[in-house]
Structure formats: structure tokens, C-alpha cells
N, C-alpha and C positions, 0 to 999 in steps of 0.2 A: 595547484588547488585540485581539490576531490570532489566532486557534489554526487551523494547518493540521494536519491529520489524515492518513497516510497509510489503507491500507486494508484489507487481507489481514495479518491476525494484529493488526491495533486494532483496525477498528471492527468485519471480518466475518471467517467461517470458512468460505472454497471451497475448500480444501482437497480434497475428495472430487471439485469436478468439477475442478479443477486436476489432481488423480491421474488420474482418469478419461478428459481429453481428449491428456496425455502419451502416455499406455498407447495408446489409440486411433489415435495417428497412427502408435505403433509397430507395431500390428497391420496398420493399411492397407500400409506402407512394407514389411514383414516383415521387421524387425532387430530384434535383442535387447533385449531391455527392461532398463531400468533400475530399478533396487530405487525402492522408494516412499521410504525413505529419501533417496535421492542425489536424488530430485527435490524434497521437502519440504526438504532443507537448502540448493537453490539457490530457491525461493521469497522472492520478491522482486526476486529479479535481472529484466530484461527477458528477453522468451524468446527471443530469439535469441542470447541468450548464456548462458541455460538449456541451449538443445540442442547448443549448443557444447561446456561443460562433459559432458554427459550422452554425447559420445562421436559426433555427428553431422559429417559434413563440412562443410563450409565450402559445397560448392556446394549441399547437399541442405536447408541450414536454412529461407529461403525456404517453401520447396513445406511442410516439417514446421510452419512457423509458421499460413501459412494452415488448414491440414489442424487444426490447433489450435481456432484462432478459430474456424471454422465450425461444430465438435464444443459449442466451450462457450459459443458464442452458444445452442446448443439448448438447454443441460440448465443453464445457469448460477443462474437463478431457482431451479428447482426442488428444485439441489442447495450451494447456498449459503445460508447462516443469519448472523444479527448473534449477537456475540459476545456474551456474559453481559455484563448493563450497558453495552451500549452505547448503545442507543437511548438511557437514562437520561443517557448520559454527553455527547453530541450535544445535548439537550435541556437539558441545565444548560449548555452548551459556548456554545450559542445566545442565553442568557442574560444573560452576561456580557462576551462577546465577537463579535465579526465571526469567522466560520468559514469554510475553504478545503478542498479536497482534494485529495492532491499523492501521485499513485501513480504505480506502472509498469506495471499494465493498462492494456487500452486504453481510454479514456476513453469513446466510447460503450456502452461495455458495463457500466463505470464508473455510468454515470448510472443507465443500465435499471436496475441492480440496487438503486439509493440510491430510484429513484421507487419500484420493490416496494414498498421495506421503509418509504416513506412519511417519506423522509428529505430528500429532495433540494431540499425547497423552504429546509430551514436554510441551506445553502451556499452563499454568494457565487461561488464558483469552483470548477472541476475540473479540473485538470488530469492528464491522462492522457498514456500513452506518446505517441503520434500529436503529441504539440503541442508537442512539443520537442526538440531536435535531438540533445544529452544529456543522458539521464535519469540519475535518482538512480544514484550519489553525488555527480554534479556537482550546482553551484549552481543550475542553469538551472530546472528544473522549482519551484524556491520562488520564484524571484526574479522567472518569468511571474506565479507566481498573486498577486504580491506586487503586479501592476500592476495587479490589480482593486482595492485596497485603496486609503486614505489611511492611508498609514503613520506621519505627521508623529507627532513625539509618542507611538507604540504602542508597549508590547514587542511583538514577533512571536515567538512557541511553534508547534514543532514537536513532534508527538506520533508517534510508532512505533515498531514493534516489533523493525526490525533495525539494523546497524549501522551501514547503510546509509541509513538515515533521518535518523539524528544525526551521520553525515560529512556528508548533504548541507544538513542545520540549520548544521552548522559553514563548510563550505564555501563558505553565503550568508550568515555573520555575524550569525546570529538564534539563538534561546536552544532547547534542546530538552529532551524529557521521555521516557523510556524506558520501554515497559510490557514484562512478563512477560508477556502471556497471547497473545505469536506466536510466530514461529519462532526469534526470538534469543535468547542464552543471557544469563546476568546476565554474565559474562564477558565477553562481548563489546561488551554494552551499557554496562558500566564505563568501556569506552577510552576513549568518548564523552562519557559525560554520569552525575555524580552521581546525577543525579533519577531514580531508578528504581521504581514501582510496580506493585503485581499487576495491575491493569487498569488503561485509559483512562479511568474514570469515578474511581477513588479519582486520578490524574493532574489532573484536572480538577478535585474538590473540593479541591486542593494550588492550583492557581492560583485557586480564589476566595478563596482562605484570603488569598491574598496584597494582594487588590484593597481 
């Protein structure tokens, strides 16, 4: 078995410096801020199509994206935490299965914060924004980290929390698993995929069940 994991609302909650480094480029730039709301409901999406939505121009996103990344390369460890049962959920996940991680951060930052939290040696792969031409909800970003594997013979499971994770499970024709405890509503996670739980660790004791 395969399980790729996305990141932000399964396995961690940056959240605060996600709000944090928004705000902060809105302050350097000096334009109107967007409610914490309208930013936590496009979480997920790549951030150039965050500040797109959030009311940015087309020629200023660039310069906002940078201004970004520099903000929460500081404060990313510090203001970022693993979600309830996750670590446990990674660690049963490691158990049973070859493990991946298939987000739209950027993947060196991606790593920094999986070494923190004393995670990153579980993972065969990471793939992050940078390594892919399009990111989730296309196929491309599962279907890279799918060439670290020997697929022969696997199911391959996708784990996360928007709907955006399980169009891009569907997308690459591989099976997915929806948790509650990110940003997507059960609603939304419905369109996708039956398999719905309150975190990624009850997710995961659902695919031992099955082995």
C-alpha cells in the first residue's frame, strides 16, 4: 500500500503564520487586508492564485508571493504545530505502508518543517509547489510522487482535507480518504469521496482495518 498525505489541515496547523505572513505583505504593500476568513477559505490553493482571489493584480502577485515566503520562512517553525494525532497517525501510516507527501507549499519549507517536528525520515517523497508544473487539482503532483514508489500490485490512498486533494486523488485514478479536522467542509468532501473521518489517524486505522 501507498498513502500520500497532503499537509496543512491533515497532518499540520500553520494557520497563524499562513494569516500572519498574508497580513504582513499587506502591510509592506499598503492595501487593504483581507478578512482572516477569505484567506483561511482559500488555504490550500497555491498562493498566487490565493492573492489573485484575495483581490491582488495580476502584475503585483510575484513581488506579494515572494514578500510571503520570506515572512514565513522566519516564523514557520515557530508558529506552526502537528495536528491532534498526527504524529500517531504518520507513525501507524509508516507501518503499514510506503508513505509520500503531495502538497501546494513550497516544498523546501515543506521538509524544514516535517524535520522539526521529527517526521521526515517516515517519507519516501515530498513533493511540493516548486516541482510541478500543475499543482493540485491536477494529477501531476500524485503522479510525480508516484515515481518514487513501485506501484505494481499497490492501492495508492490519498489523505486530505480539501476538495482539492480528492479531485486530485481522482484526477490521478488512485483511491482517496477525506478528514474533517482542515479547512474543507463535509460538503464538500462528499462530491469526492465517501470515506470521511474526523482526523487522519482514525483515516488510517480505516486502511489497517482493511489490510
Amino acid at each position: 500500500m501507498i498513502i500520500l498525505f497532503d499537509l496543512d489541515g491533515t497532518l499540520i496547523d500553520s494557520t497563524e503564520a499562513i494569516l500572519e505572513s498574508f497580513h504582513n505583505s499587506f502591510d509592506l504593500y499598503k492595501t487593504a487586508h483581507p478578512s482572516n476568513e477569505s484567506i483561511k477559505a482559500l488555504i490550500g490553493y497555491p498562493l498566487d492564485v490565493m492573492y489573485k482571489e484575495l483581490g491582488v493584480a495580476q502584475r503585483d502577485i510575484r513581488e506579494y508571493v515572494n514578500t510571503y515566503k520570506e515572512h514565513y520562512r522566519i516564523i514557520s517553525t515557530e508558529k506552526t504545530t502537528l495536528l491532534e494525532n498526527a504524529f500517531e497517525a504518520v507513525e501507524l501510516a509508516s507501518e503499514i505502508a510506503e508513505i509520500g507527501i503531495v502538497t501546494t507549499k513550497t516544498g523546501k519549507y515543506s521538509q524544514v518543517l516535517m524535520e522539526h517536528f521529527g517526521l521526515m525520515d517516515k517519507f519516501q517523497v515530498l513533493i511540493g509547489h516548486e516541482h510541478v508544473t500543475k499543482p493540485k487539482p491536477d494529477a501531476e503532483p500524485i503522479l510525480k510522487a508516484l515515481k518514487s514508489f513501485d506501484t505494481k500490485d499497490k492501492e495508492v490512498w490519498m489523505v486530505g482535507d480539501t476538495e482539492m486533494d480528492l479531485l486530485s486523488a481522482k484526477n490521478a485514478k488512485v483511491n482517496s480518504l477525506g478528514v474533517l479536522c482542515g479547512y474543507g467542509t463535509e460538503k464538500s468532501l462528499k462530491r469526492y469521496s465517501e470515506l470521511l473521518f474526523e482526523d487522519t489517524l482514525e483515516a488510517i486505522k480505516y486502511l489497517k482495518s482493511r489490510k
